[in-house]
N, C-alpha and C positions, 0 to 999 in steps of 0.2 A: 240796411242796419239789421234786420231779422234775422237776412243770411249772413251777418257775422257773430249775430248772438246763437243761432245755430252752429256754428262750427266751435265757440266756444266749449260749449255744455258736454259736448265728449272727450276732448282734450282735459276738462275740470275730471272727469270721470275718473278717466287712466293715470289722473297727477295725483289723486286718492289710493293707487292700487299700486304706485310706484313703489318696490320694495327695499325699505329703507331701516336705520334705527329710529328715527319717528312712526312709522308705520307701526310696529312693534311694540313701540313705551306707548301710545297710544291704547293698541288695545289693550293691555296688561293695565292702564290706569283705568278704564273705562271698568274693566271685572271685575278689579280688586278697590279701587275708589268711587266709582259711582259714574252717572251721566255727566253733573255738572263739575268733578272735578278734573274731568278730559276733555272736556268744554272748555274749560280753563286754558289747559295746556294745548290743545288745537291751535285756542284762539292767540297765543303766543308763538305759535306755530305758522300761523297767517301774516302775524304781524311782522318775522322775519322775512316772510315772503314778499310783503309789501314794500319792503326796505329794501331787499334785492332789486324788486321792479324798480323802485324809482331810481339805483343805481342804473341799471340799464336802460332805461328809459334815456337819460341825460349823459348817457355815456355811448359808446359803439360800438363798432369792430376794433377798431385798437385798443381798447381794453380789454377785450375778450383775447384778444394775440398774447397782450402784455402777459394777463394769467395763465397763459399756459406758456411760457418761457420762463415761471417764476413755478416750476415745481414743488419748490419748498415750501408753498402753500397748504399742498395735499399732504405735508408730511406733516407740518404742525398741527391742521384741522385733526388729522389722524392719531395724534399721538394724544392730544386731549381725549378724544373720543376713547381710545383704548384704554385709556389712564380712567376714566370712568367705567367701562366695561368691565374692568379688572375687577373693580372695586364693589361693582352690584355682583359680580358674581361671587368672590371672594367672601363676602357677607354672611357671615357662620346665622346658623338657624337657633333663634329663639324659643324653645321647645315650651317653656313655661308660658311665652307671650300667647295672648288669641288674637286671634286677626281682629285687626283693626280697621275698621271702614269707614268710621266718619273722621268727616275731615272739618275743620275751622277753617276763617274765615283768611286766617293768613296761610292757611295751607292753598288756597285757592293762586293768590298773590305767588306761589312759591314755584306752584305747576306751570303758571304764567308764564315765569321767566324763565323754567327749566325748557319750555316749549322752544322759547324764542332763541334759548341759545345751543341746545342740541342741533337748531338747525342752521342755527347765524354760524356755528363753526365749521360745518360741511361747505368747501369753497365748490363742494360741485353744483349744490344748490343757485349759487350764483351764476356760473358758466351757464347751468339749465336753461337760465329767464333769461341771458344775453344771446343765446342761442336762438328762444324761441322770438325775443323782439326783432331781430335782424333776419327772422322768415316772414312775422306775422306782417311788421312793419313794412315793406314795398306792398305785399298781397291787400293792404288796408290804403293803401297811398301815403304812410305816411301821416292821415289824418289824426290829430290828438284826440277826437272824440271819439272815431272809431278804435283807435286804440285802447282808450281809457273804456267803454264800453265791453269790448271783446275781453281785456285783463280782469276787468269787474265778474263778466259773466262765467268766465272761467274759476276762479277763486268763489264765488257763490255756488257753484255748482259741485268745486271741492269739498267746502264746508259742507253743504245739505247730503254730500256721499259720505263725507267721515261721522255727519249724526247718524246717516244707517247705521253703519259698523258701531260706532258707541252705542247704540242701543240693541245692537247683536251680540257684542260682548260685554254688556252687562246682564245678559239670563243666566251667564255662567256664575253669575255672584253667589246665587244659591247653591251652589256645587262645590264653592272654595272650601278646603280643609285648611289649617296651617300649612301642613305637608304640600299638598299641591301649590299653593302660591310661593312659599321656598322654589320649588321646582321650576314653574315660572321665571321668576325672579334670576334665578341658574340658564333658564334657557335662553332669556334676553338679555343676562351679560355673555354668551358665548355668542349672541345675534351682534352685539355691540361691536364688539372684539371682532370677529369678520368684518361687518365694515369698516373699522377703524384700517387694520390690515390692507382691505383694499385702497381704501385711502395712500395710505402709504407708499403702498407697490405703485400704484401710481405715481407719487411722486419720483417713482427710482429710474420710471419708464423714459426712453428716448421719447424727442420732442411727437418724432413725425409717427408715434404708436397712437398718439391721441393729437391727431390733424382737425383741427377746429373747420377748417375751410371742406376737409372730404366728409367731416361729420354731418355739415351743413346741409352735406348733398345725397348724404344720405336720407335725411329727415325728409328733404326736398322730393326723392324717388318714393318716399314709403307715402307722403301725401299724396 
């Protein structure tokens, strides 16, 4: 059991540095809102996470097939995505406004849910966790404890990696201008808008550009 909570805790590492549109609105919330109000939106951010697992968990290889023969998955996640990206970028600057950094009690409740559905609507986030349960899964036996343990210790070790990073980019808080959070806010809707695109082009892609079965064995050689 040690040696699966050890192999966990690095895998939790590199699923914190994975680069994504949560990576990004994360630390942009952390500079310009504070510790606890990217805590917030993390933590809704886990909880889609935890909703993917227990998809795959109760599910298998045949739904991981299903989703990639159903392209137009990555093209609707994609289009929402960009349809937001657009929009934070697009977002004309307030010259009279000052930055505003505190936040209320339903702003908290707001980042929550913007957490949980930035990532509920990336369908690759889900392929991810059926990818990794259908490796961890035989190398565990199959065991539900050890499973449940190793997916525990993985996601704790995310969470305790992304309070670093929130608390790295919140020293920049002292540095925010208007101007520079405008800027921001510009750089992470053109961050969006990339990945939404990606998304997309992937939905355009032939089945066998994105082979679930040669990915598997990829993952399987780099372990």
């Amino acid at each position: 059991m040690f040696e699966d909570v050890q192999a966990a805790i690095p895998l939790g590492f590199l699923l914190s540095f994975m680069i994504g549109p949560v990576f990004f609105v994360l630390l942009e919330t952390s500079a310009i809102k504070g510790f606890r109000a990217a805590l917030s939106f993390d933590m809704g951010v886990i909880v889609a996470d935890i909703f993917f697992l227990t998809i795959a968990y109760f599910s298998s290889f045949q739904l991981l097939e299903n989703l990639s023969n159903q392209p137009g998955l990555y093209v609707f996640g994609g289009m929402i995505l960009l349809v937001y990206g657009i929009r934070v970028f697009s977002k004309r600057e307030n010259k009279e406004a000052k930055p505003n950094f505190r936040v209320s009690k339903g702003d908290y409740l707001g980042l929550f849910v913007k957490g949980f559905l930035l990532n509920f609507i990336n369908i690759g986030v889900l392929i991810f966790w059926l990818g990794v349960m259908i490796i961890i899964g035989p190398s565990l036996d199959n065991d539900p404890n050890r499973i449940l343990i190793f997916l525990a210790t993985m996601l704790l070790a995310y969470l305790i990696t992304d309070i670093f990073k929130i608390l790295l980019a919140k020293q920049l808080k002292r540095k925010l201008t208007h101007k520079r959070i405008h800027l921001i806010k510009k750089g992470l809707g053109v961050i969006l808008i990339i990945c939404a695109l990606v998304l997309i082009i992937k939905g355009f892609l032939p089945k066998d550009k994105f082979d679930i079965e040669k990915g598997i064995e990829r993952i399987e050689q780099i372990r």
